[in-house]
Structures are given as C-alpha cells and as structure tokens.
N, C-alpha and C positions, 0 to 999 in steps of 0.2 A: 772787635767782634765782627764787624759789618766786613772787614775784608776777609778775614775766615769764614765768613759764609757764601762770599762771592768766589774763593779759592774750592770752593766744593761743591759749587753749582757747575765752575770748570771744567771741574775733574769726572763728574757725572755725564757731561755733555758730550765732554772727547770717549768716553766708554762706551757709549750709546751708538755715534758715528763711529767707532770700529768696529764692532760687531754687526755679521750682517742680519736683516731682518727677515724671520722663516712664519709663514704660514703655521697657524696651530694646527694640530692632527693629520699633519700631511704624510699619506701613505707612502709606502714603501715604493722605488722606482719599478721590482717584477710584480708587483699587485696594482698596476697604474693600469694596464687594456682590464682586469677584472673590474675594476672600479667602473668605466669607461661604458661597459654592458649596456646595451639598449632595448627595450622591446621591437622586437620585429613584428607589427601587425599591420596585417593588411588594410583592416578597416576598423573604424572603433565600435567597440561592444556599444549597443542601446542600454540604456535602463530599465526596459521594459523585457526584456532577454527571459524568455524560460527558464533557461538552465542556471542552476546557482554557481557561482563564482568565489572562490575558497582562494584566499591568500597562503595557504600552507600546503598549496598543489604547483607541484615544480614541472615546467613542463618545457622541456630543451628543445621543442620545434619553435618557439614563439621568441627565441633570442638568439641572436647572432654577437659573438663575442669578436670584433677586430684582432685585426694582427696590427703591432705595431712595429714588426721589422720591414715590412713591407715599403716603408717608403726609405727608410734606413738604411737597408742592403744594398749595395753597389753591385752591376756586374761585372763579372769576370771576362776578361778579356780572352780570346780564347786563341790558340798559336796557329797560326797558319803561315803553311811552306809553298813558296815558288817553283812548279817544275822546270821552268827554263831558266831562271839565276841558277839551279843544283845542276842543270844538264851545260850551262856553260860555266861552273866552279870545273866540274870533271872534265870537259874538255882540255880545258886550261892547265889543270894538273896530271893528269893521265891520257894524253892525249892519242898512243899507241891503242891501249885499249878498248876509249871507245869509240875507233874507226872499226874496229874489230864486231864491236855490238853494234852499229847501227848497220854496217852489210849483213848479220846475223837475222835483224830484226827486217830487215829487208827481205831476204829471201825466204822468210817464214810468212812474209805478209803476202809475196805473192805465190807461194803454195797454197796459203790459206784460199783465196780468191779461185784457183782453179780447182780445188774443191770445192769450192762452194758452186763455180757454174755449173759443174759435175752433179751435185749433187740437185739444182735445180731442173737440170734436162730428166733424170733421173724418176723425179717428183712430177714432171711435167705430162711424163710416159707412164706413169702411174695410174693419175690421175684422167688421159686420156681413156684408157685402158678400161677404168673404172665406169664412164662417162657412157662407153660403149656397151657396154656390159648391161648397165641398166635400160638403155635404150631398147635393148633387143628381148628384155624380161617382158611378160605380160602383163598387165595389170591386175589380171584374174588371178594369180598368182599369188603376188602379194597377202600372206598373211599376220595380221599381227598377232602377240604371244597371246596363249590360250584357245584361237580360234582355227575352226577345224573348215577343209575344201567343203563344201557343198555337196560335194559327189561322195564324200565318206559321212555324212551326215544319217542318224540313224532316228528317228521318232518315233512315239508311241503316245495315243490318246486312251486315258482310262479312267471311268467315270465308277463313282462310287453312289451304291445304294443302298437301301434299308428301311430299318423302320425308326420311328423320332427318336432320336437320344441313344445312339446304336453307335454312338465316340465315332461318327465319320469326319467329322472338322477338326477332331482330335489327332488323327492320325495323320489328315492331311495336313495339318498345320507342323506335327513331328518329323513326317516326309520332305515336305518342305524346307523347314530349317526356319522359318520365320511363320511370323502369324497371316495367314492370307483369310481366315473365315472364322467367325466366331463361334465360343465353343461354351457352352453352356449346361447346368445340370437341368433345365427347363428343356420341353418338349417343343419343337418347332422351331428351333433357334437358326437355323437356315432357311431364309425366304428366298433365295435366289441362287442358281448356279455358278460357285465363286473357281476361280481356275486358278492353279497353282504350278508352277514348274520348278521342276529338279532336271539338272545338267551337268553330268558326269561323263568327261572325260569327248566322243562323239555322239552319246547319246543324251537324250532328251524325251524327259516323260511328262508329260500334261496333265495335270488330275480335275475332276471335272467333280466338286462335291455338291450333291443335290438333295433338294428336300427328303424329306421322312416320307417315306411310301406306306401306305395301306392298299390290302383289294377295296375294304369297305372306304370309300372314299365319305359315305355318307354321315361317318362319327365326328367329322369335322365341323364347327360350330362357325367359320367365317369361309364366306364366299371366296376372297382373295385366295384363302392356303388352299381351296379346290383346286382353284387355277392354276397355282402354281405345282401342284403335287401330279396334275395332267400334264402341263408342261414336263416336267421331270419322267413320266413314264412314257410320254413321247419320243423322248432322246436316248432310250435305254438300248436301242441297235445302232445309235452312229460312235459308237465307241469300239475303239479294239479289242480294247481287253476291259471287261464287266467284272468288279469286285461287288460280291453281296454278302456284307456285315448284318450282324445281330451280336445283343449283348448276350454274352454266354451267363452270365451269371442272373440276370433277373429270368433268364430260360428255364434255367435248376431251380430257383427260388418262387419264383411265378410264373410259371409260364401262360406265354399267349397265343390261342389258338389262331388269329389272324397271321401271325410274325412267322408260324409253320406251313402256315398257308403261300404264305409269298417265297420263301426258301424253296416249298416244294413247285411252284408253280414258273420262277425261275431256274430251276434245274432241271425239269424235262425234257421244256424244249432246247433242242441245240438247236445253236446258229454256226453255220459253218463259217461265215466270215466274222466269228466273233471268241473270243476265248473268254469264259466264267469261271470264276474261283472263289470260295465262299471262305469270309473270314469271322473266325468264334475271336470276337473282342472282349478283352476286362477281366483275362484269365486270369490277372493278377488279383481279383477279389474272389477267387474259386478257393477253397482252403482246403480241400480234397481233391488231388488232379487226375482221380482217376476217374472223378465225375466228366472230367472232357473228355474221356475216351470213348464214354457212352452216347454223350452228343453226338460225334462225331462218327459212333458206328448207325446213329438214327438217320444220316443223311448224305451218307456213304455209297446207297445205289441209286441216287439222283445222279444219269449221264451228265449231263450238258456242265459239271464241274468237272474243270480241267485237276485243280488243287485241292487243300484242304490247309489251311494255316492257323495258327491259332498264337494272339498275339494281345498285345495292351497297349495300343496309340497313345495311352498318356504316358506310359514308362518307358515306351521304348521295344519289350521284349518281344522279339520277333519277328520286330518289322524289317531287320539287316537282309534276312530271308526273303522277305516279299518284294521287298525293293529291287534285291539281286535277279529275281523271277523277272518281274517286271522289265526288267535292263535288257535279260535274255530275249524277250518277246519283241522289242522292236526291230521295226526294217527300214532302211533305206529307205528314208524321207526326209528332203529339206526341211531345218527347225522350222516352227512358226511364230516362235517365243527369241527374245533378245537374250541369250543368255546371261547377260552381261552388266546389263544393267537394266531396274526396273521401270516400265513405261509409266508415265505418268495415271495413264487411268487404272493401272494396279495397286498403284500407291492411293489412289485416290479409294476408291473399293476395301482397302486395304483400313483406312482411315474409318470409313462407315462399319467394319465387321468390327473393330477396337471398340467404339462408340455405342454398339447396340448391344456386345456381350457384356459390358458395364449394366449398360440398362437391364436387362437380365435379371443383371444378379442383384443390382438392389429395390425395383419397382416387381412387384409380384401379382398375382391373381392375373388379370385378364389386361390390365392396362397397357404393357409395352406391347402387346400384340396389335393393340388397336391404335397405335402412335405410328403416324408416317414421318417417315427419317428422310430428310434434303440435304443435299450437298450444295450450301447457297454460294460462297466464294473459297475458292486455294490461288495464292498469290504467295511469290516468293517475297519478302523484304529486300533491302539494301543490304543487310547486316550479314544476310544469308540464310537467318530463316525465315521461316514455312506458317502463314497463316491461313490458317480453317475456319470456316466457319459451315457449322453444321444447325439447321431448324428442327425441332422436336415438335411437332402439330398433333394436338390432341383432339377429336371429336365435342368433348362432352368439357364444363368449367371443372369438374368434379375429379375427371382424371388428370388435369392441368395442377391441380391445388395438388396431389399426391404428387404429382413426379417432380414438383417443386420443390417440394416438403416444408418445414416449419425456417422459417427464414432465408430459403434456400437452399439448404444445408443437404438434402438430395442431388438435387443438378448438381451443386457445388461439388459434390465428393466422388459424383459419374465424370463430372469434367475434372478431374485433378488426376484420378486414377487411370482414364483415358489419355491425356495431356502428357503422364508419365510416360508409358507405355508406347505412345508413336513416337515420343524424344528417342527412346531404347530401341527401337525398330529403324526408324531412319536415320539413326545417328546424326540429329540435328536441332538447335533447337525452333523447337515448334511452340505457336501462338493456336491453343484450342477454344474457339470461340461456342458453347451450346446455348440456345434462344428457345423457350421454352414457349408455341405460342396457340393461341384458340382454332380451332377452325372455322 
C-alpha cells in the first residue's frame, strides 16, 4: 500500500510541472490598454470640494487610454535612390545616348541663363523707370482711396432750432447715421451744442443741434438752461443754412402760442448770408394729412423761408429730401471734420449724450436736470478696449438715494443699457464705469 501511495503522489507531481501556471481571471490580450486606463488628473479633488462628485458620471476628458503598439511597431524603412550610381549605370549601358542629353541639357542651361540676364536688365529698367516717376509726383497729390483734393472739397455748416422736444437730436442722430446727441421724450434734453457730420461723396455737412428756444426765456425754472438757451440764440447767424423745426402734431393737437411766435419771428427777417427752411416734424403721428397742408398754408407768406419740408427724424420719412437740399447748398470749403474716422473728443461727447439719455428716461421730475455729469477717466486697455468712467453729482442726499435706487438697481440698469449701446456704436468692447456721488 505504502508504495501505491507514493506511485501517486508521482504521478501528481510530474502533472503539476507540465502544465504551465496561469494567473486567475486574466483578461483578454485586446482588452489589456482598456484594463490599463488611468485617471488623468491634474491635481487631487479636496474633501472639502462644493461640487458633489457622482461615481456614475463618465467623463472622457479626465482619462487617457494608452496605446500599446506604440512601442511595438517597427519602422519602416523607406527606399531611397542614388542620382549618380543611375547616371553612371546609363552611361555605362547606353552610352551614345547620354552624350546626346547631356550636350542637350547643356545648351538648354545656357539659354536658360541668358534669359534670365535679359530678363533682369529688363526688371532693372522697370523698376528705374518706376523710381523716377515717383520722384517727380508731388506729395500733394498723393491721394488715398476715398479721399477727395482739397480744392474739390465742398462744406456746409447747419445748425438746428426750435422749441424743447421738436425731435431735433432725433433727426440729427438719423442724418447722421450713428447716435451723436441724446434724444429724449423729456423737455430740455439738450444742454449743449453737439456737432455731427455727414460725408458723401466731396461733400461734407456739419450739424450743429442746439437747445430748445423760447422768446419767453422767463418760463425757465434753472439758471444754467437761461444760459445755455442765450448761448444758442447767439449762434443762430453763424450758420449757413438755419433749419427751424416744430412738432407738427402737438401744433394740431395743442397748440402753443409762444412755438408760432418764434416760427413767425424767424421767417421775416431774411438774412442774406444765410438760407432758412422750416421743418413740420412727427408727421408720421398726423392721421389726417391734410391737416399738414393747412399748417403749412399758415406760414407760407413768412420770406426769409427758403423751403418748406415735412418729415419724421425718428422714421426716416422725408429726410432723403432734406439731406439732398442740404448737399445742394454747399460751396467750396475745405472739410473741417475728418471724415474718416471719428476724433477722440467726439467719441468722447458721444459717450456723455448715451449716458444722460439713459438718465432721462428712467430718473423723472426735476432730478436728472439738477445732476452734473463729468467725464472723469477714457483709457484704452491692453486688450483693446475702451474704459470710461463717468461721475453723476447730485446737489441734494435725497436726489442721490433716487438715482441710486433701491439696491442700486437704477444706476445699475442706466449703466448696462448705456454700456450696451457704446459697445454697438463703437464697435468694441467698452468698460462703463457710473459713480453716483454728493456734492
């Protein structure tokens, strides 16, 4: 028995050493780089981490799967041929022939060559030629594309007037083509003479829009808009050509005896170095248009109107016309205006008229009248844009707490909707900074 058992502890022995020994559950050889997989992270998540972390969110930026032919793959060796062992196999075997091509390729190389000196004497006389040419040009001369001699340069300054809220910033903001003065359903929304320029073609028109005119200067309740409304009928002869707007429609609807007062007291006198044209604006809220025939026969035998037009600065209609007029009227004058691109203190102007017709429209009663507006810093950035910073200074703590509003939420919605609005004007983006402070 004892050696039957030791014949089968043998026999087990030798079975054991032939068979070789395999790892349990060892994967498949093409599922070895998936098994392989590693997190690819940059840095380790805290414990302390906000955001929850979910083991059933797969997320293929955070793993990098190996390639494992990469070290595997051999390369390929790639064929390359000797031009001089092929040019001395063919000598060797065709030896006739290529005596034949290399006198061929001979005399091709030196035609090539005297062409080509040919062609650099050539290039040489050209280019002398060219060298002289510009030499003997003027400098004055020189125009680059779009811009017209000086001597064919045609100008016209024309300055707009009226009475408050008679759409004159309206129109010249539509004439214009961009926003240069702010425009408002409030009365007095023009505190200063803002200039705008249109440039078609070699002419060039200057608009010059000015406060709200009254005779009775006395119905004014702040000193400042006296002054500035003197100012403005001061300037009313250094203009070429004098447009005097009124709103046609609150004329039919209410009319005001001062607003016939000024029409009729602007159209008597002529100025002979001056051309006047009176514009019936807002005919697009007239719903009877033969109510403006009647206007327009009430101040028909006032001389000193060269025109008569009637039009709507906020739609549009009419003003193809008046612009056309306009265009007609100028003379031979060097521009005064870049047509080309806008000067810094335009843009800057340009930025205070965006900023105060905001204010406008959502501070009311008497407060944005009595807020002085500063222009404290404009500085380009690195990035390329444009940071502003504008001060709103209010008199009184009372008018500060309103144009604030309840957590800000006033300034805040003046500057976002202003902020919009110069990004879309100057096509850039712009940093609006408004400071709301005491005086």
């Amino acid at each position: 028995m004892k050696a039957f058992r030791s014949l089968r502890l043998l026999i087990s022995i030798s079975r054991t050493a032939a068979t070789p020994r395999t790892k349990p559950n060892q994967p498949h050889d093409f599922l070895r780089r998936f098994y392989s997989a590693q997190p690819n992270l940059d840095e380790p998540t805290s414990v302390n981490e906000d955001r929850p972390v979910s083991d059933s969110v797969y997320d293929g930026s955070q793993y990098s799967i190996p390639d494992s032919n990469v070290d595997s793959a051999k390369k390929r060796k790639q064929a390359t041929w000797d031009k001089g062992y092929r040019a001395r196999v063919e000598k060797e075997l065709f030896p006739k022939e290529t005596e034949k091509l290399e006198i061929a390729e001979e005399e091709s190389s030196e035609e090539e060559e005297d062409d080509d000196d040919e062609d650099s004497i050539d290039r040489s006389r050209v280019l002398a030629k060219a060298l002289l040419e510009a030499a003997l040009e003027s400098a004055d001369e020189e125009l680059g594309e779009g811009e017209v001699n000086e001597e064919d340069q045609k100008s016209l300054n024309v300055g707009i007037i009226g009475p408050p809220n008679a759409g004159k910033s309206s129109l010249t903001n539509f004439m214009v083509g961009t926003k240069v003065a702010a425009a408002s359903r409030k009365t007095n929304t023009t505190t200063h003479e803002v200039l705008g320029v249109l440039t078609k073609g070699d002419t060039q028109v200057c608009f010059f829009d000015t406060p709200g005119l009254m005779l009775k200067k006395s119905g004014y309740g702040y000193k400042d808009i006296k002054t500035r409304v003197q100012n403005a009928w001061t300037s009313v002869d250094l203009f070429d050509v004098l447009i005097v707007m009124f709103d046609v429609h609150r004329h039919l609807t209410c009319p005001d005896s001062r607003v016939v007062r000024l029409i009729t007291c602007m159209g008597q006198e002529a100025n002979p170095k001056q051309k006047r044209i009176l514009c019936m604006n807002k005919v697009d809220l007239v719903e009877k248009k033969k109510q403006l025939l009647k206007v327009a026969e009430e101040f028909q035998n006032l001389p000193a109107y060269d025109r008569y037009f009637m039009i709507s600065g906020l739609k549009g209609s009419g003003v193809k016309d008046l612009t056309q007029y306009l265009m007609d009227q100028a003379v031979k004058k060097p521009w005064e205006e870049d047509a080309f691109t806008m000067s810094e203190e335009v843009l800057k102007n340009i930025s205070l008229e965006v900023v105060r017709e905001r204010l406008l429209d959502h501070v009311h009663q008497e407060v944005p009248y009595g807020v002085e507006h500063r222009l404290v810093d404009w500085r380009e950035q690195r990035d390329g844009s444009l940071r502003i910073e504008q001060h709103l200074i209010t008199p009184k703590l009372s008018q500060r707490k309103i144009l604030v509003g309840k957590g800000g939420c006033k300034i805040g919605r003046i500057g976002i909707e202003a902020n919009e609005e110069l990004r879309r004007i100057m096509n850039r983006k712009v940093h609006l900074i408004l400071k709301v402070l005491l005086k």
